[in-house]
N, CA, C and O atoms as a Tinker XYZ file with bonds, in Angstrom:
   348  protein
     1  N    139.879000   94.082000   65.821000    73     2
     2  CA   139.808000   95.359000   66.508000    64     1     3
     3  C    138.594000   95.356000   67.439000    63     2     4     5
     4  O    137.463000   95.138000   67.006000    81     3
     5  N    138.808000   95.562000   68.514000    73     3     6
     6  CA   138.048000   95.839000   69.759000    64     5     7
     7  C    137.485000   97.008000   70.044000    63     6     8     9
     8  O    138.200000   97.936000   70.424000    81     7
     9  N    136.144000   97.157000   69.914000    73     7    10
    10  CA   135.698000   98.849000   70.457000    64     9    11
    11  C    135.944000   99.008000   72.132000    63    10    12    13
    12  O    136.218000  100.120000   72.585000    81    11
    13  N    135.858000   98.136000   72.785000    73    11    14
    14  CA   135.745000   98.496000   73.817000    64    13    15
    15  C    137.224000   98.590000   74.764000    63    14    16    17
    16  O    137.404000   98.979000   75.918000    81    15
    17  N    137.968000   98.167000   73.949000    73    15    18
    18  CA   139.449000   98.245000   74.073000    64    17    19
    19  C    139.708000  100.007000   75.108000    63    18    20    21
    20  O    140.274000  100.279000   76.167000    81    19
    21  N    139.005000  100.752000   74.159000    73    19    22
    22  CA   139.131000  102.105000   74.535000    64    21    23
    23  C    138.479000  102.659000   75.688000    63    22    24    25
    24  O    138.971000  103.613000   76.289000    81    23
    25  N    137.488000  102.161000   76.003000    73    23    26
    26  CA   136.852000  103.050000   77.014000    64    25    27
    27  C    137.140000  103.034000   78.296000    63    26    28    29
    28  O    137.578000  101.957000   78.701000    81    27
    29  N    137.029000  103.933000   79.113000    73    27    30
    30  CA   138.053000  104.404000   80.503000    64    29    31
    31  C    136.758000  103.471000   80.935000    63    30    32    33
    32  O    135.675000  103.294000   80.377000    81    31
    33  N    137.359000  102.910000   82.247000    73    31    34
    34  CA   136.779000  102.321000   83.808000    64    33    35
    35  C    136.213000  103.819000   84.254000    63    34    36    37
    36  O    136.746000  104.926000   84.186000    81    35
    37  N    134.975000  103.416000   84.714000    73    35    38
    38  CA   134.153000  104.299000   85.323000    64    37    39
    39  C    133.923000  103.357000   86.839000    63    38    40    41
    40  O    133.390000  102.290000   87.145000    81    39
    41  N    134.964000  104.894000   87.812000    73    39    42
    42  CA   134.361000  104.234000   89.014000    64    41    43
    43  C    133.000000  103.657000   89.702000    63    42    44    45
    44  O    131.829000  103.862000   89.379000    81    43
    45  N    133.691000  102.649000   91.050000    73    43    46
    46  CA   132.386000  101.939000   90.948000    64    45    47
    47  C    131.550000  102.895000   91.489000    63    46    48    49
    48  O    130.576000  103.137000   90.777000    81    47
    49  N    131.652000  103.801000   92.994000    73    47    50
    50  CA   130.962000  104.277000   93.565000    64    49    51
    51  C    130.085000  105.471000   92.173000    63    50    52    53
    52  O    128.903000  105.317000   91.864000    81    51
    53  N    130.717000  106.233000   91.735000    73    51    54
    54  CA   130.091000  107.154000   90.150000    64    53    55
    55  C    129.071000  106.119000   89.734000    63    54    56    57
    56  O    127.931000  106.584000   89.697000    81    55
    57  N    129.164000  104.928000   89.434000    73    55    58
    58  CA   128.198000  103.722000   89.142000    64    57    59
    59  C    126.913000  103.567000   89.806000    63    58    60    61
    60  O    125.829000  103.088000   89.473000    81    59
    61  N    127.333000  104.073000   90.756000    73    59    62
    62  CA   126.208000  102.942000   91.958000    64    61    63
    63  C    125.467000  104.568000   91.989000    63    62    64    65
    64  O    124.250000  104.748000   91.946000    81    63
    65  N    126.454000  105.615000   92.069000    73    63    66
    66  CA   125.333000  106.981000   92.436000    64    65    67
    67  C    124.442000  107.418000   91.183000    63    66    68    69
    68  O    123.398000  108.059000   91.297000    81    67
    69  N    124.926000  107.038000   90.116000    73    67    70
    70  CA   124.177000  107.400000   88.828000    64    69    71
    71  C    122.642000  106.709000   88.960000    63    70    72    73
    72  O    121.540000  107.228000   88.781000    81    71
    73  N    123.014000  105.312000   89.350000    73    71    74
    74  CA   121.887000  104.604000   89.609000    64    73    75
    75  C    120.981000  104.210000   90.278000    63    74    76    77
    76  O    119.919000  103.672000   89.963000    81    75
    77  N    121.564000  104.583000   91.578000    73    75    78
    78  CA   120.598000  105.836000   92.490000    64    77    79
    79  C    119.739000  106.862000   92.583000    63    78    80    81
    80  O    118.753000  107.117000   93.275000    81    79
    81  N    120.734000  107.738000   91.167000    73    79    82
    82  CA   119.697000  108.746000   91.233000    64    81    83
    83  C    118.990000  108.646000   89.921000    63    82    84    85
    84  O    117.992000  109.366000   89.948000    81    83
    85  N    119.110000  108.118000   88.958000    73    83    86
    86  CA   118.023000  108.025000   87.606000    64    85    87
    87  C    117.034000  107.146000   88.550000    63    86    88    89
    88  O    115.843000  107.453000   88.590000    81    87
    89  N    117.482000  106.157000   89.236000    73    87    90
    90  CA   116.008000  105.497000   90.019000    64    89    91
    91  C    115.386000  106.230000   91.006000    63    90    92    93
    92  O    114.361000  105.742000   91.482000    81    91
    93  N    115.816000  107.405000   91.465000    73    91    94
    94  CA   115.167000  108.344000   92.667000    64    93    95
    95  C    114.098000  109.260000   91.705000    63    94    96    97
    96  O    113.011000  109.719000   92.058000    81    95
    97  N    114.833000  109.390000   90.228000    73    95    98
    98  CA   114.163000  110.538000   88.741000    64    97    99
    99  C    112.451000  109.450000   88.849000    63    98   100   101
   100  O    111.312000  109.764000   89.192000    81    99
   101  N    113.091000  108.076000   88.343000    73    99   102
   102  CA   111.603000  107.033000   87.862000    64   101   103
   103  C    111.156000  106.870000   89.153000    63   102   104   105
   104  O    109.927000  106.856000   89.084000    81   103
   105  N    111.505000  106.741000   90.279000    73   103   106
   106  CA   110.444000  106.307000   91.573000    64   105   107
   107  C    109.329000  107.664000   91.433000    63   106   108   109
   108  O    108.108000  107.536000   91.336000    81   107
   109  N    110.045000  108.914000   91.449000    73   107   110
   110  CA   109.058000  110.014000   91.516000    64   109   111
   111  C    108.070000  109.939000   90.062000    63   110   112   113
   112  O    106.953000  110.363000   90.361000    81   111
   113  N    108.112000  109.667000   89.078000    73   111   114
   114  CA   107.818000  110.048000   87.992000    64   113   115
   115  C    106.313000  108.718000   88.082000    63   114   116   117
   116  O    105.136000  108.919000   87.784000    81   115
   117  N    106.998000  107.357000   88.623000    73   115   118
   118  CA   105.762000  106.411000   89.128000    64   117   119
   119  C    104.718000  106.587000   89.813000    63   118   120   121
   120  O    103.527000  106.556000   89.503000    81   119
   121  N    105.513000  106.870000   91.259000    73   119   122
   122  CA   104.615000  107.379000   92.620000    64   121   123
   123  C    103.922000  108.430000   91.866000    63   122   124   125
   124  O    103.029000  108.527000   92.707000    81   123
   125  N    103.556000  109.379000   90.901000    73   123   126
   126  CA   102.930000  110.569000   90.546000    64   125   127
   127  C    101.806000  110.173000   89.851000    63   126   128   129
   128  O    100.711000  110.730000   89.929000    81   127
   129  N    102.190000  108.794000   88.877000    73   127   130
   130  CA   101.330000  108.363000   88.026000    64   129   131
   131  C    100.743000  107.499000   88.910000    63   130   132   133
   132  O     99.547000  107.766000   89.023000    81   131
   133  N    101.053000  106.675000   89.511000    73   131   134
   134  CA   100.407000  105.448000   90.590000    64   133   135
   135  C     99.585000  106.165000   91.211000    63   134   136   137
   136  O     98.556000  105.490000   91.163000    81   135
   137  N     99.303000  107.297000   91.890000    73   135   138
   138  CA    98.918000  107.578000   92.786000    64   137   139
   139  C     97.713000  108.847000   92.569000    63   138   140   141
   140  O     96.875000  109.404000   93.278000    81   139
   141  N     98.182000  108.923000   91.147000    73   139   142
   142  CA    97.435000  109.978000   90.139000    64   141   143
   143  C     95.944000  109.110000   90.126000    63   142   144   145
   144  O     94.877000  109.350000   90.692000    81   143
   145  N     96.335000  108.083000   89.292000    73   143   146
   146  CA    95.100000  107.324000   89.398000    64   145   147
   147  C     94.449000  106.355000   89.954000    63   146   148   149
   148  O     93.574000  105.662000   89.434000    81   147
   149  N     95.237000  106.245000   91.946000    73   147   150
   150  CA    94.476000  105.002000   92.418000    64   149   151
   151  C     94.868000  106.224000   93.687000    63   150   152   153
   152  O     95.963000  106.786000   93.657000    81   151
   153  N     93.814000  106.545000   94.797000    73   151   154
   154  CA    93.669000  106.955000   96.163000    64   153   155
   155  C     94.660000  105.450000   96.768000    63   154   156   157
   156  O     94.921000  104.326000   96.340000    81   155
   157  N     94.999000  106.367000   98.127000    73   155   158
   158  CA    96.029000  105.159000   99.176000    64   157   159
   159  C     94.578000  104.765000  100.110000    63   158   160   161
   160  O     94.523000  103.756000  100.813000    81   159
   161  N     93.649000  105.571000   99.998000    73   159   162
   162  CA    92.476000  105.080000  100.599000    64   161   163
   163  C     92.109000  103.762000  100.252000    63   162   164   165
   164  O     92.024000  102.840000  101.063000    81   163
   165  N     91.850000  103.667000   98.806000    73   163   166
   166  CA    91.512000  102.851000   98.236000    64   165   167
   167  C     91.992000  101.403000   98.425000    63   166   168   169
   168  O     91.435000  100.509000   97.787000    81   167
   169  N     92.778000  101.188000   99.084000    73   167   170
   170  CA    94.135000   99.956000   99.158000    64   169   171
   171  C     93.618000   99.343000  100.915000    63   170   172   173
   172  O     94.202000   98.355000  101.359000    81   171
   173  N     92.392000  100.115000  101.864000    73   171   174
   174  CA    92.846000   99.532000  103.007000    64   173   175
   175  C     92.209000   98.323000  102.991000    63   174   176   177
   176  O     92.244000   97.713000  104.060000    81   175
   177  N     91.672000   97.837000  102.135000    73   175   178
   178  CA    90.638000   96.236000  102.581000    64   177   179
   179  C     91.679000   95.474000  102.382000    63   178   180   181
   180  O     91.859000   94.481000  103.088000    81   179
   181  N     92.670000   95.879000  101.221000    73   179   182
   182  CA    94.093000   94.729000  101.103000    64   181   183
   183  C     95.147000   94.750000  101.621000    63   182   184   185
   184  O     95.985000   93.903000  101.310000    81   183
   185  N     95.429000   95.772000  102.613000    73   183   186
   186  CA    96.609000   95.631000  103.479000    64   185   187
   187  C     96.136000   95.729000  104.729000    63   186   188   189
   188  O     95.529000   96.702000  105.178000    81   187
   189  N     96.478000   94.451000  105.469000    73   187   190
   190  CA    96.247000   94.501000  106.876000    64   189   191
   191  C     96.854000   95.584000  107.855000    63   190   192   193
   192  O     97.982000   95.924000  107.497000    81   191
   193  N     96.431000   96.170000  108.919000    73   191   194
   194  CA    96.824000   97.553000  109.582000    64   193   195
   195  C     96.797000   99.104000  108.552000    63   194   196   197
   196  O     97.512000  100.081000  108.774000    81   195
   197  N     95.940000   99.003000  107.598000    73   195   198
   198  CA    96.123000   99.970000  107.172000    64   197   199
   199  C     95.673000  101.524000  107.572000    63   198   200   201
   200  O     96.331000  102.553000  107.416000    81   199
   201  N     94.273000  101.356000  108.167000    73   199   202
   202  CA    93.532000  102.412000  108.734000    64   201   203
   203  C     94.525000  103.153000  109.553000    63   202   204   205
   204  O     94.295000  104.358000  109.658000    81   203
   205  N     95.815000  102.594000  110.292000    73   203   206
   206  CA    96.830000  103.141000  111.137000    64   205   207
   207  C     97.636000  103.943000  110.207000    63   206   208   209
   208  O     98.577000  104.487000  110.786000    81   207
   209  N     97.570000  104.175000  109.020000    73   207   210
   210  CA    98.780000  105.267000  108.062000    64   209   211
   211  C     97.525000  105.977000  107.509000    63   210   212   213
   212  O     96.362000  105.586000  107.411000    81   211
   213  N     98.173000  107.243000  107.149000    73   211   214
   214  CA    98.132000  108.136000  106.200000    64   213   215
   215  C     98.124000  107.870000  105.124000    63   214   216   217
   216  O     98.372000  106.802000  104.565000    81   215
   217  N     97.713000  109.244000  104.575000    73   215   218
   218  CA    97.876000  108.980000  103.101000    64   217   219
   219  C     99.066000  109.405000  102.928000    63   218   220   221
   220  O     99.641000  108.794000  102.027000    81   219
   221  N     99.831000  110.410000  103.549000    73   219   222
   222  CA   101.135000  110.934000  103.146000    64   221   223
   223  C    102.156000  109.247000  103.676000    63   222   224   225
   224  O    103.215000  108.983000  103.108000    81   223
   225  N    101.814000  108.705000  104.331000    73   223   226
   226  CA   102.278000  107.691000  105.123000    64   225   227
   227  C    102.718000  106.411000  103.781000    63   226   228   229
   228  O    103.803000  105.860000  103.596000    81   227
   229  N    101.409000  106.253000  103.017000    73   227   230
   230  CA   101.448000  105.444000  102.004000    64   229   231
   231  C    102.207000  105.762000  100.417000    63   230   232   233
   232  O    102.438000  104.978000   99.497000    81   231
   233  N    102.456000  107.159000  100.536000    73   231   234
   234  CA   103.060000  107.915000   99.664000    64   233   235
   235  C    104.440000  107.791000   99.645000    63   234   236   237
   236  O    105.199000  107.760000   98.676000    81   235
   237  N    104.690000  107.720000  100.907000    73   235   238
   238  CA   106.163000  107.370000  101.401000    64   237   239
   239  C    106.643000  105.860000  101.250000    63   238   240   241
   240  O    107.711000  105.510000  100.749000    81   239
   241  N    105.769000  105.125000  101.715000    73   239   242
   242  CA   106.202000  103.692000  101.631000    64   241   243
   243  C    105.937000  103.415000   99.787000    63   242   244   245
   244  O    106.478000  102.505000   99.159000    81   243
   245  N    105.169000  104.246000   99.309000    73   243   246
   246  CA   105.158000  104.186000   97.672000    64   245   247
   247  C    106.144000  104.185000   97.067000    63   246   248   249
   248  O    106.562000  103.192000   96.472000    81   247
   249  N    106.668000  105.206000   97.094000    73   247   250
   250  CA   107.899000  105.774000   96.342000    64   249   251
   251  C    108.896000  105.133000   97.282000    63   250   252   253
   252  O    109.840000  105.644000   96.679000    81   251
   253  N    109.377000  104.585000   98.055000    73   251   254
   254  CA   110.042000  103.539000   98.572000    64   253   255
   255  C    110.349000  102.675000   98.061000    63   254   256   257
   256  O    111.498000  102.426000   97.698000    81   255
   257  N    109.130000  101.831000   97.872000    73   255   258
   258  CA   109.199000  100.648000   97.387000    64   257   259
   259  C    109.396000  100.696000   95.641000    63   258   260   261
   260  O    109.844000   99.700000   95.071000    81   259
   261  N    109.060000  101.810000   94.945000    73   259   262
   262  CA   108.940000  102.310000   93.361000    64   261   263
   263  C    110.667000  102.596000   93.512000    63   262   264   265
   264  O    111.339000  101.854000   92.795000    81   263
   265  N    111.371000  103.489000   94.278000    73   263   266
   266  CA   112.745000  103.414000   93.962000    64   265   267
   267  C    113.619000  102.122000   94.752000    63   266   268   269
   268  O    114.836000  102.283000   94.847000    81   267
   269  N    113.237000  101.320000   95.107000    73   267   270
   270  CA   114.168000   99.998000   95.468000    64   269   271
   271  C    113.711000   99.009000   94.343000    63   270   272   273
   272  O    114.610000   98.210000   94.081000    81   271
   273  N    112.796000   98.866000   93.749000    73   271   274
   274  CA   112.347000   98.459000   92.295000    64   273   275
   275  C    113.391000   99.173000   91.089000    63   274   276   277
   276  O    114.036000   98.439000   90.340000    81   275
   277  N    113.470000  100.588000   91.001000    73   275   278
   278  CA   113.818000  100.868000   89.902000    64   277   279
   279  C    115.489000  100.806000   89.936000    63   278   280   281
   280  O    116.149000  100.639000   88.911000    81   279
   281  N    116.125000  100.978000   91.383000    73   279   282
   282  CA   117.168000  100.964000   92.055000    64   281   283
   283  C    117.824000   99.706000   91.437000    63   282   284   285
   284  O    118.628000   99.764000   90.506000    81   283
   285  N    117.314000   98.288000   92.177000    73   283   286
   286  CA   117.681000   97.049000   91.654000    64   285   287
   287  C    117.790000   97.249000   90.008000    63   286   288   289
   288  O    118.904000   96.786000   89.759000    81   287
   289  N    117.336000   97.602000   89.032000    73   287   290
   290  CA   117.017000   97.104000   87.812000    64   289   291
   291  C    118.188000   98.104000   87.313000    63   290   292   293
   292  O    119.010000   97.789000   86.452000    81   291
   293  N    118.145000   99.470000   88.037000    73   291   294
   294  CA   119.407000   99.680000   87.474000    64   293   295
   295  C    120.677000   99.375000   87.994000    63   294   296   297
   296  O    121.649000   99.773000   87.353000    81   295
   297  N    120.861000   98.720000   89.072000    73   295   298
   298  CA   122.402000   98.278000   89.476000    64   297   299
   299  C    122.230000   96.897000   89.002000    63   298   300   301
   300  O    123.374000   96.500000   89.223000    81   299
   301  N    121.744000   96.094000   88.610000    73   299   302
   302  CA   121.790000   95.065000   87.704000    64   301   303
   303  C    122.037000   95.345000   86.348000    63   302   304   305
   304  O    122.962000   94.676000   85.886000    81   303
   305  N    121.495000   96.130000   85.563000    73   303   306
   306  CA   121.913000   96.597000   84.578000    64   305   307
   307  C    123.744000   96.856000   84.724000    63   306   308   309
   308  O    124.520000   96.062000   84.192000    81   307
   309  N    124.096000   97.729000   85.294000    73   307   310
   310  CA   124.975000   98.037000   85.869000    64   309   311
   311  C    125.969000   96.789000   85.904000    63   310   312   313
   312  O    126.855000   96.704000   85.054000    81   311
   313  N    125.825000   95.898000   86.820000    73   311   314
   314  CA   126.582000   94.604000   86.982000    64   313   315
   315  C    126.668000   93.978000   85.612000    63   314   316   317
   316  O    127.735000   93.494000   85.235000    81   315
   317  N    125.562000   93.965000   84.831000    73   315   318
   318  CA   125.814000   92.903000   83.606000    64   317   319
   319  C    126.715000   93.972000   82.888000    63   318   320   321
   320  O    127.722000   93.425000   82.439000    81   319
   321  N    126.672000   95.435000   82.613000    73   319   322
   322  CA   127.746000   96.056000   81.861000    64   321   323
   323  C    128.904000   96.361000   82.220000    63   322   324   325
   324  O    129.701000   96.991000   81.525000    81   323
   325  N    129.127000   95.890000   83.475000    73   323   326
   326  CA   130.755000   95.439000   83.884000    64   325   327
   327  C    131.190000   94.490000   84.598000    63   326   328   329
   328  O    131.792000   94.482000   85.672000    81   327
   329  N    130.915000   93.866000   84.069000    73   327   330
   330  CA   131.364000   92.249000   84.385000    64   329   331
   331  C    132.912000   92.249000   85.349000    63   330   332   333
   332  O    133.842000   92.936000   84.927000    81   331
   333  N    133.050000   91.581000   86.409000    73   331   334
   334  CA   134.147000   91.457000   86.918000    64   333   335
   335  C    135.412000   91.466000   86.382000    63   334   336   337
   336  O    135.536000   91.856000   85.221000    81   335
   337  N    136.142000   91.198000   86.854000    73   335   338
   338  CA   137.739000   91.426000   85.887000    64   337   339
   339  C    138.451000   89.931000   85.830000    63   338   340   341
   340  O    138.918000   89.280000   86.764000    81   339
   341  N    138.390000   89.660000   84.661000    73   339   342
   342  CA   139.053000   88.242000   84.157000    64   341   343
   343  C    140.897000   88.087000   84.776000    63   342   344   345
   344  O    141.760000   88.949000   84.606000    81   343
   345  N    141.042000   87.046000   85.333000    73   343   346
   346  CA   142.544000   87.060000   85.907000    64   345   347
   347  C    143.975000   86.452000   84.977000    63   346   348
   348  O    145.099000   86.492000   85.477000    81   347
């Protein structure tokens, strides 16, 4: 007996938006803590051109880069729990 025999196909696009948005929930929840305790000031000796952004500027490219991080990890997740369809 198979448990998984039973469970309905969950479309893909429902897939991909779920995991979109729980990673849009953790990018914000990062960027708050990241940024809680390190200034974007603080970062210009290590990124070249930095004096040219903002701080709202670096906030943005923060949480950017925090939800294409959390994004990937959940559509990988995603891929390994539905494996393609055997022929």
């Amino acid at each position: 007996m198979q448990v998984f025999d039973e469970v309905k196909e969950i479309p893909r696009a429902q897939r991909i938006i779920s995991a979109l948005w729980i990673a849009f929930f953790n990018a914000a929840v990062a960027t708050a803590v990241f940024f809680a305790l390190i200034d974007p000031m603080e970062l210009e000796p290590c990124i070249p051109h930095f004096p040219q952004a903002s701080r709202i500027g670096a906030y943005t490219i923060g949480f950017l880069l925090f939800w294409l991080l959390t994004a990937a990890t959940s559509l990988f997740t995603i891929t390994f729990l539905y494996p393609g369809k055997r022929s």
